[in-house]
N, C-alpha and C positions, 0 to 999 in steps of 0.2 A: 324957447323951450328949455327947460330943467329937465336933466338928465342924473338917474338915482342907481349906483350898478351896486347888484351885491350878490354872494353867493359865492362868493371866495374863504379860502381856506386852506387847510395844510392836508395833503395827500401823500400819500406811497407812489413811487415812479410805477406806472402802468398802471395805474390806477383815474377815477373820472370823477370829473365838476362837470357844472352847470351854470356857468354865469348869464343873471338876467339883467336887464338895462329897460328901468321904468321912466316914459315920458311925458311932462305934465302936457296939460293944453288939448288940444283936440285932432292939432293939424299932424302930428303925427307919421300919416300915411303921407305925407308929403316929402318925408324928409327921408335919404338914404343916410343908411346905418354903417355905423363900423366899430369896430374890437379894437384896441392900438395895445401895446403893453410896454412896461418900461423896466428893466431889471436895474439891479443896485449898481450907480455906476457907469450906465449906458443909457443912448438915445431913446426916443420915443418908437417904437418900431412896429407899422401895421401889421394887422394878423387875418383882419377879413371884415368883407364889406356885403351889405347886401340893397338891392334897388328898393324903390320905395313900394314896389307891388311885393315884393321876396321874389321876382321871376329870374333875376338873376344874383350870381356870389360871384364873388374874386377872393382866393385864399393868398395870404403867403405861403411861400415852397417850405420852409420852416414847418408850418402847420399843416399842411394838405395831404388829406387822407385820415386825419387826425380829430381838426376840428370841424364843426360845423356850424356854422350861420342863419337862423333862419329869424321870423318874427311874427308877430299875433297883432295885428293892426287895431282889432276891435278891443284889443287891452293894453292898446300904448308898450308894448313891451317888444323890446331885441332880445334874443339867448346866443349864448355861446355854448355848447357840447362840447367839449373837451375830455377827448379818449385818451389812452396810451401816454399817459403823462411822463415830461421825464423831467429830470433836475432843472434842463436850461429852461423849461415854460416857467421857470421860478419870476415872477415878474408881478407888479402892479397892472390889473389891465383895467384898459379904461373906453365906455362907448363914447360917440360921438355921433352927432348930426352932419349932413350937410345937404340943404336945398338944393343944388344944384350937379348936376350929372353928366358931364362932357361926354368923358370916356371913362368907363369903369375902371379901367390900370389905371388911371391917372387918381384914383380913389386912394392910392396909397400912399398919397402924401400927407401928412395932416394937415396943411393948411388950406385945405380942399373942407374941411368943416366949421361950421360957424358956431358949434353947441358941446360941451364936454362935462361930463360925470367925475364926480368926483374919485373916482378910482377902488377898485376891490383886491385885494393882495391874495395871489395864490402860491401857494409856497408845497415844493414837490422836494419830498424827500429822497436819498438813493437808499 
């Protein structure tokens, strides 16, 4: 599967994005989704996953209450809702696939996916 994220841009802290995550192919619904992000500098660091129906999310503590995870299966797409924006969400974020599903906490590893987008850069002013 190709993974296409865009919808990144430069904001005012407290301020809201949209990031979406278009997926080629059909099998789509098969594969659970996730958000990762990477600031200038620093590691790869999960942000939120959602199962392959949308029936369940896992956020990181970082983001939670903040963002939200959901997806449109019938148009291949993941979003991320991104409220309350502040300096440190300043990051490349980037979706990812992964077919298979242990344990949802365990989603927060990257190497838990086999499929990654080329990355969308959101950049939050103070």
């Amino acid at each position: 599967v190709q993974l296409q994220a865009s919808g990144g841009g430069l904001v005012q802290a407290g301020g809201s994005l949209r990031l979406s995550c278009v997926a080629s192919g059909r099998t789509f619904s098969t594969y659970n989704m996730g958000w990762f992000r990477q600031a200038p500098g620093k590691g790869r660091e999960f942000v939120a996953v959602i199962t392959r129906s949308g029936g369940s999310t896992y956020y990181a503590d970082s983001v939670k209450g903040r963002f939200t995870i959901s997806r449109d299966n019938a148009k291949n797409t993941v979003f991320l809702q991104m409220n309350s924006l502040k300096p440190e969400d300043t990051a490349v974020y980037y979706c990812a696939a992964a077919p298979f599903l242990k344990d949802i906490y365990a989603m927060s590893q990257y190497d838990q996916y086999d499929y990654w987008g080329q990355g969308t850069l959101v950049t939050v002013s103070s």
